[in-house]
mmCIF file as gemmi writes it, N, C-alpha and C atoms, coordinates in Angstrom:
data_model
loop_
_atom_site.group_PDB
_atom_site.id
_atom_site.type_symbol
_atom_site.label_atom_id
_atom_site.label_alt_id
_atom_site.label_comp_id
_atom_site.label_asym_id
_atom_site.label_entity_id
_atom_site.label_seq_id
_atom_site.pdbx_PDB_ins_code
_atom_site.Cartn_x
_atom_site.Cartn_y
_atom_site.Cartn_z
_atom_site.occupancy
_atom_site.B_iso_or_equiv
_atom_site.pdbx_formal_charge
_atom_site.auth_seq_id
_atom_site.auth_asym_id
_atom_site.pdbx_PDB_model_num
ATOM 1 N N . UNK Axp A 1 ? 33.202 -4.276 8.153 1 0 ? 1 A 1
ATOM 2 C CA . UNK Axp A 1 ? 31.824 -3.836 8.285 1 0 ? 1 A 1
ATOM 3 C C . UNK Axp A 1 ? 31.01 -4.928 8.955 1 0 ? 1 A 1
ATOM 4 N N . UNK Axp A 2 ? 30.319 -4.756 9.7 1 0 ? 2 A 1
ATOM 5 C CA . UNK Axp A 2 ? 29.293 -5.551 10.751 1 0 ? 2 A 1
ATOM 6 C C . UNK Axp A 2 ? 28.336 -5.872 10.171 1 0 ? 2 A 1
ATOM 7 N N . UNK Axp A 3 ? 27.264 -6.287 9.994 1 0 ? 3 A 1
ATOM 8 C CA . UNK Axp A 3 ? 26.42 -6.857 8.909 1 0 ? 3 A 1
ATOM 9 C C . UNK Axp A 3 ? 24.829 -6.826 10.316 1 0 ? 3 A 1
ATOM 10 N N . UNK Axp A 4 ? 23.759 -6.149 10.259 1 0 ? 4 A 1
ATOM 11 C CA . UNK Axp A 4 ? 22.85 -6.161 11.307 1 0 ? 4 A 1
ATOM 12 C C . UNK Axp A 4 ? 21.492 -6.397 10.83 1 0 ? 4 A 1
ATOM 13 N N . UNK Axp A 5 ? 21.145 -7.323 11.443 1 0 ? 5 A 1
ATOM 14 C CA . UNK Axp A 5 ? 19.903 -7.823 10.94 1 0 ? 5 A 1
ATOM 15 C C . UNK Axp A 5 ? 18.723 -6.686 11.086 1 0 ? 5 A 1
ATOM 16 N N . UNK Axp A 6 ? 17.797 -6.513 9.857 1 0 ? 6 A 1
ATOM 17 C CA . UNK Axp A 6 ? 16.994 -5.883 10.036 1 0 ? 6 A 1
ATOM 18 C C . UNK Axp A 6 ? 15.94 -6.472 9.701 1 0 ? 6 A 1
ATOM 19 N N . UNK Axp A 7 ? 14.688 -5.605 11.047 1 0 ? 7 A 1
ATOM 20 C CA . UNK Axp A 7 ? 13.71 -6.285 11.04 1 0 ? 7 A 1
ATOM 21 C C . UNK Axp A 7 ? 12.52 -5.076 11.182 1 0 ? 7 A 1
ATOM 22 N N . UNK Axp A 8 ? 11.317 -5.155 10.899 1 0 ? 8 A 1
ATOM 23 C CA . UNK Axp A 8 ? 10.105 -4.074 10.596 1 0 ? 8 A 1
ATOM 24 C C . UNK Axp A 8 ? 9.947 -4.213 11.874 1 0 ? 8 A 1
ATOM 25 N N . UNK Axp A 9 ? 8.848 -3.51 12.744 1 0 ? 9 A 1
ATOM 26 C CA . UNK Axp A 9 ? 8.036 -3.502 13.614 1 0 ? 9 A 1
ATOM 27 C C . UNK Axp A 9 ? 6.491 -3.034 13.081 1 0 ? 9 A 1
ATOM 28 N N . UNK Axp A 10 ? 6.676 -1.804 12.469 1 0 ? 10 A 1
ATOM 29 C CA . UNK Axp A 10 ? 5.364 -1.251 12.139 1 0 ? 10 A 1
ATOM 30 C C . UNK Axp A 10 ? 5.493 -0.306 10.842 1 0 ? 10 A 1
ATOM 31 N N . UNK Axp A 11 ? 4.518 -0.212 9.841 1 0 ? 11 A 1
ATOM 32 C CA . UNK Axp A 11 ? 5.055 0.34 8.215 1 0 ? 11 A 1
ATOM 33 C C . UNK Axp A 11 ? 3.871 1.182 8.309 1 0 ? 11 A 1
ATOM 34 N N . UNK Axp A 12 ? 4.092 2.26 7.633 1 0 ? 12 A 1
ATOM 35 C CA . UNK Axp A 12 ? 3.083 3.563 6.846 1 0 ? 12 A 1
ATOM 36 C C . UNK Axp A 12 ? 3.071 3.634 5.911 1 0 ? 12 A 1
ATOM 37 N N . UNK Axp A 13 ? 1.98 3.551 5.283 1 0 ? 13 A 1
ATOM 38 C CA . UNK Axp A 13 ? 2.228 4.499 3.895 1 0 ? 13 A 1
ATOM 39 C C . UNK Axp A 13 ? 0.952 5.991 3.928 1 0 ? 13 A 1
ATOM 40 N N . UNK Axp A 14 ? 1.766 6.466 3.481 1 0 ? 14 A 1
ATOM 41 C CA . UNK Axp A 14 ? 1.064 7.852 3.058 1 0 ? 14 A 1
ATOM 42 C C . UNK Axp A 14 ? 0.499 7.946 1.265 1 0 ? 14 A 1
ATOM 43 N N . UNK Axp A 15 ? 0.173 8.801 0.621 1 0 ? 15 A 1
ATOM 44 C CA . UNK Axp A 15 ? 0.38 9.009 -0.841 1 0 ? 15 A 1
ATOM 45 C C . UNK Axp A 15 ? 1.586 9.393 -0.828 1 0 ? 15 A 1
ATOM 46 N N . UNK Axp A 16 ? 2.65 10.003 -0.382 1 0 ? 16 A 1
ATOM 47 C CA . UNK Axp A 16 ? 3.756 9.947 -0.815 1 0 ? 16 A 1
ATOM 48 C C . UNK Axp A 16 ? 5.209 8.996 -0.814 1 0 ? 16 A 1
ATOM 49 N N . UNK Axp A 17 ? 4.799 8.064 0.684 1 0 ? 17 A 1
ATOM 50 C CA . UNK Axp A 17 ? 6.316 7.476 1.043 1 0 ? 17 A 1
ATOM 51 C C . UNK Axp A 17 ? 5.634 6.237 1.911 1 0 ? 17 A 1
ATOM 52 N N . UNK Axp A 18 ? 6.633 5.247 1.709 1 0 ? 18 A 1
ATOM 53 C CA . UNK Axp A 18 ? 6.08 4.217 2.575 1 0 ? 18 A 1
ATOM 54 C C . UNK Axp A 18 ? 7.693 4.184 3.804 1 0 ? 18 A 1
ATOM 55 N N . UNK Axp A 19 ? 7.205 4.279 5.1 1 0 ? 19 A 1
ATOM 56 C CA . UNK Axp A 19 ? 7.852 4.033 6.355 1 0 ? 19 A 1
ATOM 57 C C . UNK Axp A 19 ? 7.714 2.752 7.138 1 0 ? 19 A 1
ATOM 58 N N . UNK Axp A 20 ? 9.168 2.678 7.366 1 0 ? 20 A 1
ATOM 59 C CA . UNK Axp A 20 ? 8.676 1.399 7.872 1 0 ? 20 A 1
ATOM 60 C C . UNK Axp A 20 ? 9.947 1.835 9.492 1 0 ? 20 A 1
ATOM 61 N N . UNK Axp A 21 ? 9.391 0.986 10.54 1 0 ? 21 A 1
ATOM 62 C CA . UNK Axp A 21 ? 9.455 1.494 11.962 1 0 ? 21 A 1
ATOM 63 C C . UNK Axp A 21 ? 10.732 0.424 12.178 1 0 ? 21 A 1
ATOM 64 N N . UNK Axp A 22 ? 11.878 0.246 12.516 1 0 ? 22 A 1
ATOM 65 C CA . UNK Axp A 22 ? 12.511 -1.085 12.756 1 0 ? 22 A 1
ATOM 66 C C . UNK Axp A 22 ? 12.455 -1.463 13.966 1 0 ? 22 A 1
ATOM 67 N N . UNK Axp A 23 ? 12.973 -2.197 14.376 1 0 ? 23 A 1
ATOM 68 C CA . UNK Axp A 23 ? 13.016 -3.124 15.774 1 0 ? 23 A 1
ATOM 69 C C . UNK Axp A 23 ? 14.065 -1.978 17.031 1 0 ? 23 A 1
ATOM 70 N N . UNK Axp A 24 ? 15.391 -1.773 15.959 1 0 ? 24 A 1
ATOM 71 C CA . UNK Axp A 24 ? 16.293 -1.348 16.279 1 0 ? 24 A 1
ATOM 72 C C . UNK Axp A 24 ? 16.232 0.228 16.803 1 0 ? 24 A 1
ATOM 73 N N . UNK Axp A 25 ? 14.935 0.711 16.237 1 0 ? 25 A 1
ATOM 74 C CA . UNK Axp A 25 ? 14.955 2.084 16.595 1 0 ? 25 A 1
ATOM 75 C C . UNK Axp A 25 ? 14.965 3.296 15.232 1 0 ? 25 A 1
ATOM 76 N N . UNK Axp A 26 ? 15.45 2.178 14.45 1 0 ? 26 A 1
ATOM 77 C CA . UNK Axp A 26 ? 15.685 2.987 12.961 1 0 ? 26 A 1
ATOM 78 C C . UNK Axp A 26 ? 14.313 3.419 11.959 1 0 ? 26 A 1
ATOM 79 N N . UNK Axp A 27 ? 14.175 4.463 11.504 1 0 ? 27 A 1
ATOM 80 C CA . UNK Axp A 27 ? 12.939 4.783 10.462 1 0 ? 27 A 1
ATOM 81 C C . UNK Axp A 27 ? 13.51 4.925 8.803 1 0 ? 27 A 1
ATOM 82 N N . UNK Axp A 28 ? 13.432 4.143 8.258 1 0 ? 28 A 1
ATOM 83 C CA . UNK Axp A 28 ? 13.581 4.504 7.012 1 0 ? 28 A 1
ATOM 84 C C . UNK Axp A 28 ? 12.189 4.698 5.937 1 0 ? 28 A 1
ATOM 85 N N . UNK Axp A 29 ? 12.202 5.759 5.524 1 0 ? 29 A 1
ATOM 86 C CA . UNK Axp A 29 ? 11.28 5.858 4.198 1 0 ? 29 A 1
ATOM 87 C C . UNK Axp A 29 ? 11.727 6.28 3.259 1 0 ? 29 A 1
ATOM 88 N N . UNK Axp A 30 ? 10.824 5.699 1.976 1 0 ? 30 A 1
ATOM 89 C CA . UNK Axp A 30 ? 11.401 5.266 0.635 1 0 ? 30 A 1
ATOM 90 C C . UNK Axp A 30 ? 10.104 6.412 -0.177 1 0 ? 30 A 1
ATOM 91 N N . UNK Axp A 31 ? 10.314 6.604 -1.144 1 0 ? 31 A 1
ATOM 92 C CA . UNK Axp A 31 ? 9.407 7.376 -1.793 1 0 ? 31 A 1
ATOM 93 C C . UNK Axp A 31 ? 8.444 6.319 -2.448 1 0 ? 31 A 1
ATOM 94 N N . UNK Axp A 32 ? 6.615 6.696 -2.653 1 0 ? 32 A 1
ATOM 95 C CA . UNK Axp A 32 ? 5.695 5.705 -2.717 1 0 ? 32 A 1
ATOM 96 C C . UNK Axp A 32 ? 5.71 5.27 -4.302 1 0 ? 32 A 1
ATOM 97 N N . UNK Axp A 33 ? 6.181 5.775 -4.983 1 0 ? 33 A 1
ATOM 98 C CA . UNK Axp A 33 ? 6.488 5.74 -6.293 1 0 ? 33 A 1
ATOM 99 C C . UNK Axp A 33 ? 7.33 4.342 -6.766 1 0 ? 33 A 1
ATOM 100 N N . UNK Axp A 34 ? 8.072 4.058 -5.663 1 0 ? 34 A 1
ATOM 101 C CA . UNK Axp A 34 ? 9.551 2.661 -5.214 1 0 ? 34 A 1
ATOM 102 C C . UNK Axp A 34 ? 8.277 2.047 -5.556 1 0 ? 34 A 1
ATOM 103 N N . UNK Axp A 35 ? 7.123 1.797 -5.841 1 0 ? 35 A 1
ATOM 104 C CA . UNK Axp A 35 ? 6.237 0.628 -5.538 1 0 ? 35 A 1
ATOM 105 C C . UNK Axp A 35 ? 4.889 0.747 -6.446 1 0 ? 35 A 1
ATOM 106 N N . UNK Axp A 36 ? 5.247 0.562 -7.757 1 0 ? 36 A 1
ATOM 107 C CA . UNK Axp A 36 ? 3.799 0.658 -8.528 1 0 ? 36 A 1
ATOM 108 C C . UNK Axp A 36 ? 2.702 0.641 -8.014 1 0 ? 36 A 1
ATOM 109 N N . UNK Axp A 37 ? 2.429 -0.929 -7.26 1 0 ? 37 A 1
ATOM 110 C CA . UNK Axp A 37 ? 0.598 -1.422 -6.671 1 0 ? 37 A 1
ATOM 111 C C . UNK Axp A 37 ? 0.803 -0.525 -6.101 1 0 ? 37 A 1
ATOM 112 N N . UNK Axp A 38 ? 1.535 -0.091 -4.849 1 0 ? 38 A 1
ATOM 113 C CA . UNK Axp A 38 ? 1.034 0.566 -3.791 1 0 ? 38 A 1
ATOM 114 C C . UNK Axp A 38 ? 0.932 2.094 -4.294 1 0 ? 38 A 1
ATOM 115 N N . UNK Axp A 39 ? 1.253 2.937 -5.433 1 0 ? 39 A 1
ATOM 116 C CA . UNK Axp A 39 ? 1.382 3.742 -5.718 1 0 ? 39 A 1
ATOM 117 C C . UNK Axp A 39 ? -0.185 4.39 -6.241 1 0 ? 39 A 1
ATOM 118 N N . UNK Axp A 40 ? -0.815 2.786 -7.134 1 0 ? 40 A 1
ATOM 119 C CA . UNK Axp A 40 ? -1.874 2.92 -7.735 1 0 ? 40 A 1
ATOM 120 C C . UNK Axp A 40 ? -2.956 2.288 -7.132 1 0 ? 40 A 1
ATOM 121 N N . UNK Axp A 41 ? -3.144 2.048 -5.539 1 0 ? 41 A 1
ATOM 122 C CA . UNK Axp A 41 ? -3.682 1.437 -4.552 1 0 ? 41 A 1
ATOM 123 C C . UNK Axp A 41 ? -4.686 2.717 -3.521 1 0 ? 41 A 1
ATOM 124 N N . UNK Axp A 42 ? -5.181 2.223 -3.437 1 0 ? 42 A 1
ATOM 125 C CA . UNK Axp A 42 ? -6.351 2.878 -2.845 1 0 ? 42 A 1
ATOM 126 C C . UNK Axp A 42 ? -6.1 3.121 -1.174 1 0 ? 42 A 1
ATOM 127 N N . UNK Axp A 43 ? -5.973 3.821 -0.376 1 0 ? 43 A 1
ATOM 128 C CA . UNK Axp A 43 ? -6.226 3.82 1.02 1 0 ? 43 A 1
ATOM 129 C C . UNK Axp A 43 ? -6.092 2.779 1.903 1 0 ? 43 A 1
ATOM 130 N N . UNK Axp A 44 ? -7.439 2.275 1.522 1 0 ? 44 A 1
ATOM 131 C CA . UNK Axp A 44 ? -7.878 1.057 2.418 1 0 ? 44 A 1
ATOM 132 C C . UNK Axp A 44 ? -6.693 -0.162 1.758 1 0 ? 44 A 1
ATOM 133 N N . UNK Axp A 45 ? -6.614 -0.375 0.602 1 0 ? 45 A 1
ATOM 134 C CA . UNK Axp A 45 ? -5.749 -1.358 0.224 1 0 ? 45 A 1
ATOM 135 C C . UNK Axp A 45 ? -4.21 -1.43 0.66 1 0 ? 45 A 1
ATOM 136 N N . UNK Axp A 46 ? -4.076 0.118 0.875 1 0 ? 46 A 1
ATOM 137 C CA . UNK Axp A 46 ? -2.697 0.541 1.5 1 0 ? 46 A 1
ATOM 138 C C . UNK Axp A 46 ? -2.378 -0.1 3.058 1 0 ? 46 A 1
ATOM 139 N N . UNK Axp A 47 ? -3.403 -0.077 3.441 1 0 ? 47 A 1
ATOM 140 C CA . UNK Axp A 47 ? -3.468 0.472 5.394 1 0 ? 47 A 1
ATOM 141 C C . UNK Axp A 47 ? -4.21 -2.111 5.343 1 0 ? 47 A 1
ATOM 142 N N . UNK Axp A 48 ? -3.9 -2.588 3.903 1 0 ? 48 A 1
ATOM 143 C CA . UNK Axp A 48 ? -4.239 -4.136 4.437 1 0 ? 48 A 1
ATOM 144 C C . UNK Axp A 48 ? -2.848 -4.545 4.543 1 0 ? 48 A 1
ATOM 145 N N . UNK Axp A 49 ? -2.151 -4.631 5.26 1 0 ? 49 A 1
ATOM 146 C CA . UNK Axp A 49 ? -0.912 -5.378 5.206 1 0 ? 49 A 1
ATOM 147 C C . UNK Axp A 49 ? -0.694 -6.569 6.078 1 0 ? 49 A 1
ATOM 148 N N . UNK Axp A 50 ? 0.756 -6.655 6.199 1 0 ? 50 A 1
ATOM 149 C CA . UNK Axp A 50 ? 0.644 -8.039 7.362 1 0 ? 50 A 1
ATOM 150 C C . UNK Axp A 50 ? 2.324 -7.857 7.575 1 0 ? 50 A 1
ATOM 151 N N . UNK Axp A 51 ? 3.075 -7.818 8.408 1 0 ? 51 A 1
ATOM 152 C CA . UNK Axp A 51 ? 4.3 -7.895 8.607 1 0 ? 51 A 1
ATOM 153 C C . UNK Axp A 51 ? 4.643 -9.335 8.94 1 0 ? 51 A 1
ATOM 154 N N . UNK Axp A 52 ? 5.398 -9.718 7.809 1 0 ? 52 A 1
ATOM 155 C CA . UNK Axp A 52 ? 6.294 -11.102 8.131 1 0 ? 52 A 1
ATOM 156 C C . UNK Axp A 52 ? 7.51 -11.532 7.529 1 0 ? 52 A 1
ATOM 157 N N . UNK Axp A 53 ? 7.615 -12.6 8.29 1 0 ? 53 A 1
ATOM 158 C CA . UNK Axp A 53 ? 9.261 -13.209 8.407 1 0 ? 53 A 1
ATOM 159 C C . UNK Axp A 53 ? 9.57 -12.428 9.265 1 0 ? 53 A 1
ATOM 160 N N . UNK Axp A 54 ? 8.701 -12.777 10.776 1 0 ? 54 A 1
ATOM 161 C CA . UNK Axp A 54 ? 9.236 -11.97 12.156 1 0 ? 54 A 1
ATOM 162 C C . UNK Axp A 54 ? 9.722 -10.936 11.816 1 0 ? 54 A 1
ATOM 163 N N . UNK Axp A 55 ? 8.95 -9.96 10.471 1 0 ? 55 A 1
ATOM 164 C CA . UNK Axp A 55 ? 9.743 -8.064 10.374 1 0 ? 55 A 1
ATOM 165 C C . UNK Axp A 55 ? 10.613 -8.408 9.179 1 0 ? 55 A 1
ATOM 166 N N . UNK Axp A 56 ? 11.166 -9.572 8.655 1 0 ? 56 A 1
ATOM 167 C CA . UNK Axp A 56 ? 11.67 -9.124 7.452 1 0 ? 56 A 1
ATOM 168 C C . UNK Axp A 56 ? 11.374 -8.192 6.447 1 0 ? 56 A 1
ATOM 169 N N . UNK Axp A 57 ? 9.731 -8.3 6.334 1 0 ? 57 A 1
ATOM 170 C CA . UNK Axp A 57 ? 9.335 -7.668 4.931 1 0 ? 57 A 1
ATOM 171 C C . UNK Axp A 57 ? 7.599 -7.411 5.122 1 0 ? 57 A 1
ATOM 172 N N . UNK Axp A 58 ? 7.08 -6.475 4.034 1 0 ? 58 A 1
ATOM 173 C CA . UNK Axp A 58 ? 5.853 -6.537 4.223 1 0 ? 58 A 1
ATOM 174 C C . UNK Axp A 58 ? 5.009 -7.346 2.99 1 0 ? 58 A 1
ATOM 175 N N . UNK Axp A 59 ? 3.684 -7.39 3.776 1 0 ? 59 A 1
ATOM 176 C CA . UNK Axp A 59 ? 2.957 -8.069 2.39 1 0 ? 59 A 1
ATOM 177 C C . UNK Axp A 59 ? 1.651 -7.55 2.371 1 0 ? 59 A 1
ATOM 178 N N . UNK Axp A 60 ? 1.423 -6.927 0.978 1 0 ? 60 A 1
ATOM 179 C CA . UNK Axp A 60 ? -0.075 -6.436 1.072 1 0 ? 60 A 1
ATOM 180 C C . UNK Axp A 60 ? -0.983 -7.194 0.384 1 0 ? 60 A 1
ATOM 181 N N . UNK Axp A 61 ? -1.839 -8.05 0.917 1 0 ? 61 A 1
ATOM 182 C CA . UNK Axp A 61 ? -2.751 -9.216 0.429 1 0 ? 61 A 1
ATOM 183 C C . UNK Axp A 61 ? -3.572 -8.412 -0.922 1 0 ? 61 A 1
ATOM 184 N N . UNK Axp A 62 ? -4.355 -7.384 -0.562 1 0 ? 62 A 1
ATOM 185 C CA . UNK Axp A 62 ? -5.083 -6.818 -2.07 1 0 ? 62 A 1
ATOM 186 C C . UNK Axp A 62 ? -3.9 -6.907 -3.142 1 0 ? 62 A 1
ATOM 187 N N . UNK Axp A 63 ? -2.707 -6.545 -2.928 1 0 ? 63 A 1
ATOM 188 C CA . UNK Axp A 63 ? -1.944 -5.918 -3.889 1 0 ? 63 A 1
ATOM 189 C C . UNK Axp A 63 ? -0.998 -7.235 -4.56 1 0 ? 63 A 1
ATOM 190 N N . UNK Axp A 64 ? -0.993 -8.282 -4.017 1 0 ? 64 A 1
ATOM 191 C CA . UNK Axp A 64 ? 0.035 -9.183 -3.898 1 0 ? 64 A 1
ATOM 192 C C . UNK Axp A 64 ? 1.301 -8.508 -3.828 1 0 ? 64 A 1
ATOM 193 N N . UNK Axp A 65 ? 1.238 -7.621 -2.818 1 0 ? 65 A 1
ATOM 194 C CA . UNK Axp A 65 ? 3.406 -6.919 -2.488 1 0 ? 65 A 1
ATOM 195 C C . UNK Axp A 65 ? 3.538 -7.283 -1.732 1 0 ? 65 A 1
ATOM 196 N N . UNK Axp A 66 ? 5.105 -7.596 -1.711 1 0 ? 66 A 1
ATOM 197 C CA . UNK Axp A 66 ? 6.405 -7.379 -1.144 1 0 ? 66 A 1
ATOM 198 C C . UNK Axp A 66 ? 7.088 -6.983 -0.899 1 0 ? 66 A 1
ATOM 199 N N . UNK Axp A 67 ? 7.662 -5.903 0.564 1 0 ? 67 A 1
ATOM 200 C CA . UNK Axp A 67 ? 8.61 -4.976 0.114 1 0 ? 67 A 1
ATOM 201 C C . UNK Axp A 67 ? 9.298 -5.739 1.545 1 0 ? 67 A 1
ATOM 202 N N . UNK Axp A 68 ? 10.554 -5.987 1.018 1 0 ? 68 A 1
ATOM 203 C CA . UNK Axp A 68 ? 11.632 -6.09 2.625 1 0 ? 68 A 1
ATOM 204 C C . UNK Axp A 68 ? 12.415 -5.284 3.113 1 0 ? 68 A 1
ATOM 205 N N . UNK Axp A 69 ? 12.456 -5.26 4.282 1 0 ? 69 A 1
ATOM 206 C CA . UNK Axp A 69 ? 12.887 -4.25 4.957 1 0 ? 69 A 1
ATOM 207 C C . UNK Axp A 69 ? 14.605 -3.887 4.371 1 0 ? 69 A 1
ATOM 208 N N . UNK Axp A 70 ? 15.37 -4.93 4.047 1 0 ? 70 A 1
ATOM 209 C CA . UNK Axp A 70 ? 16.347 -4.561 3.608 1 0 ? 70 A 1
ATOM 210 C C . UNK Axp A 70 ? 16.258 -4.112 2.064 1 0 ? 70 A 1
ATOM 211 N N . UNK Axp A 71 ? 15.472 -3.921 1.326 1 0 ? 71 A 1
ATOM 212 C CA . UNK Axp A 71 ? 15.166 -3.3 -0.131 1 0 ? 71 A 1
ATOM 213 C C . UNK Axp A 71 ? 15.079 -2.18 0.302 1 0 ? 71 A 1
ATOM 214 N N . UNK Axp A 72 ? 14.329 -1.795 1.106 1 0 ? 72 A 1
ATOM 215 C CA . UNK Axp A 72 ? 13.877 -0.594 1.581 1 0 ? 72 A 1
ATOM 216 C C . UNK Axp A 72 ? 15.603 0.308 1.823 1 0 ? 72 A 1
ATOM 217 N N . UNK Axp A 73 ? 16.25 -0.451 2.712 1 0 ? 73 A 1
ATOM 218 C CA . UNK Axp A 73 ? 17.324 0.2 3.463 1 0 ? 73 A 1
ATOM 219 C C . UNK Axp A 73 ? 18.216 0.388 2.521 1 0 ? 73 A 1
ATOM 220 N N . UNK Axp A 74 ? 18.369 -0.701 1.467 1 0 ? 74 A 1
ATOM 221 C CA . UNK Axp A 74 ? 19.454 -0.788 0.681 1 0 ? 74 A 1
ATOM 222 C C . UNK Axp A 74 ? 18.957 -0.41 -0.772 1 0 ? 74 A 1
ATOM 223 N N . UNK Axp A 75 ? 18 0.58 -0.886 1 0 ? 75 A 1
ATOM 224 C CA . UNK Axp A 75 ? 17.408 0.847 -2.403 1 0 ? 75 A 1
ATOM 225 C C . UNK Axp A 75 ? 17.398 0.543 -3.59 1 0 ? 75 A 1
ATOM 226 N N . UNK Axp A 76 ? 16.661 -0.629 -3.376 1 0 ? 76 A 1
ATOM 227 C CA . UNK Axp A 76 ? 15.494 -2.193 -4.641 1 0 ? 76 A 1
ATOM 228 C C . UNK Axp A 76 ? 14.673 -1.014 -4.446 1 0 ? 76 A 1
ATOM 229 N N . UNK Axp A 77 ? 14.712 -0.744 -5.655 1 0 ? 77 A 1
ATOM 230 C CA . UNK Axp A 77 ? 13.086 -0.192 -6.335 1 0 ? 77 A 1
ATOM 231 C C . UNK Axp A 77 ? 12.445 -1.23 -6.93 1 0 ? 77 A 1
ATOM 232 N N . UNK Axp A 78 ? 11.039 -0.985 -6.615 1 0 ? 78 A 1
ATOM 233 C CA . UNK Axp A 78 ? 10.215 -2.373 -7.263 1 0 ? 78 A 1
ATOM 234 C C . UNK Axp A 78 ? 9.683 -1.332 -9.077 1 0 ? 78 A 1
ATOM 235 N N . UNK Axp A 79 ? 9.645 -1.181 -10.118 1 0 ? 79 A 1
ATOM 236 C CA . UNK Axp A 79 ? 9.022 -1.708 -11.331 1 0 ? 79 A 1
ATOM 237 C C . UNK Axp A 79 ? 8.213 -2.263 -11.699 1 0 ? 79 A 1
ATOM 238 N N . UNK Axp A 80 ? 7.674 -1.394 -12.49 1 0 ? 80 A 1
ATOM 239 C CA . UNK Axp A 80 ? 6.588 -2.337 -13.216 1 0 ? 80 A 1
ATOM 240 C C . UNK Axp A 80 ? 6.915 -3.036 -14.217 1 0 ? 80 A 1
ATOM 241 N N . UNK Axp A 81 ? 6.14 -4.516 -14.425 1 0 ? 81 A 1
ATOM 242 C CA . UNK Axp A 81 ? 6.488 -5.281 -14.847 1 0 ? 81 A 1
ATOM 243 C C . UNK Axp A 81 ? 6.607 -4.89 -16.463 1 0 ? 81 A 1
């Protein structure tokens, strides 16, 4: 098995699913639920993010999240604490 780096380009969230766009061409979305804050997050708090580690992962400053693109691909559900 080949092992391929994945990297974000551009992420959505809706109320239902967060998408994230890859480099490679690939779309994966996860159901919005995978993600407490963002689940119980407001719009605007949704749509503050920041893509880094050149696309590794996202980060939403209101929310303090993290979601990386390979959690996403390889299904890490985030929990509440």
């Amino acid at each position: 098995m080949v092992k391929t780096e994945v990297y974000i380009q551009e992420v959505q969230v809706t109320e239902n699913t967060i998408t994230a766009y890859l480099t490679d061409g690939r779309i994966i979305s996860v159901p919005l639920v995978w993600s407490w804050r963002l689940s119980d997050a407001t719009p605007e708090q949704r749509a503050n993010y920041e893509i880094i580690g050149d696309g590794e992962g996202v980060h939403w400053y209101d929310l303090d999240e993290d979601i990386s693109a390979e959690g996403m691909l390889y299904g890490v559900t985030w929990r509440e604490p």
